[in-house]
C-alpha positions in Angstrom: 33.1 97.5 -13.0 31.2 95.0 -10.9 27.5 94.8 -10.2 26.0 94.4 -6.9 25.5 90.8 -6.8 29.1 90.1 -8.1 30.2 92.4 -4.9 27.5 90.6 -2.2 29.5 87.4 -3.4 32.9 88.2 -2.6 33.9 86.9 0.9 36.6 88.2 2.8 39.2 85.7 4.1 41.6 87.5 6.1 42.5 85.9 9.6 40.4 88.7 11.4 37.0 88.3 9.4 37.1 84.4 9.9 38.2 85.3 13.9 34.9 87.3 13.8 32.8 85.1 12.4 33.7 82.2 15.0 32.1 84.2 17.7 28.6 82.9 17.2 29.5 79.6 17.6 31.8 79.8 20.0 29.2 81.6 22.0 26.7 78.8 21.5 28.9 76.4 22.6 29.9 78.2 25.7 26.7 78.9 26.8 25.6 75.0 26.3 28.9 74.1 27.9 27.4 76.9 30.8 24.1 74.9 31.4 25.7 71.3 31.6 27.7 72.9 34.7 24.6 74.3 35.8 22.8 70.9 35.7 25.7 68.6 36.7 27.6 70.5 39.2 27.0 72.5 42.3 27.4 76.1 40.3 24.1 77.7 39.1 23.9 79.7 35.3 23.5 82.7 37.8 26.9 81.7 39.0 28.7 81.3 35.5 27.2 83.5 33.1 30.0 86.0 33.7 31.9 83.6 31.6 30.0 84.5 28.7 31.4 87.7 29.2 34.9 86.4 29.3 34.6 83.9 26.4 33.0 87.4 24.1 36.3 89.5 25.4 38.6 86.5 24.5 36.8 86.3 21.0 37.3 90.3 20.6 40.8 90.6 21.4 41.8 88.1 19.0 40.0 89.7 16.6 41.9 92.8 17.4 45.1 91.5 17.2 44.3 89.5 13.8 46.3 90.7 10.5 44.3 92.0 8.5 46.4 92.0 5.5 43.9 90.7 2.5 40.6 92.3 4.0 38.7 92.7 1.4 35.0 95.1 2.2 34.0 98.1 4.1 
């Protein structure tokens, strides 16, 4: 049987876990790539946060349609 630690140490690796955990980043980098266009263009972040929206349903559905053969957790 394994303790709690040895469990909290385990890492799932299956394509829709490591989906999931690119959204963060991928979010971070939107909304910086979001405020360059704001500063350098003629669009305002009132005009192009929408896109956040987009880039979160993009990041969603692939984690829907990601195997999850190997998932390892709850």
């Amino acid at each position: 049987m394994r303790t709690v630690t040895e469990l909290q140490k385990i890492r799932c690796a299956c394509a829709r876990c490591r989906v999931r955990s690119l959204l963060g980043p991928i979010l971070l980098i939107a909304a910086g790539v979001i405020f360059l266009l704001a500063e350098f263009t003629r669009f305002s972040f009132g005009d192009l946060w929408p896109l956040l929206l987009i880039v979160i349903g993009v990041v969603l559905f692939a984690e829907s349609m990601a195997s999850r053969e190997g998932h390892t957790g709850a």
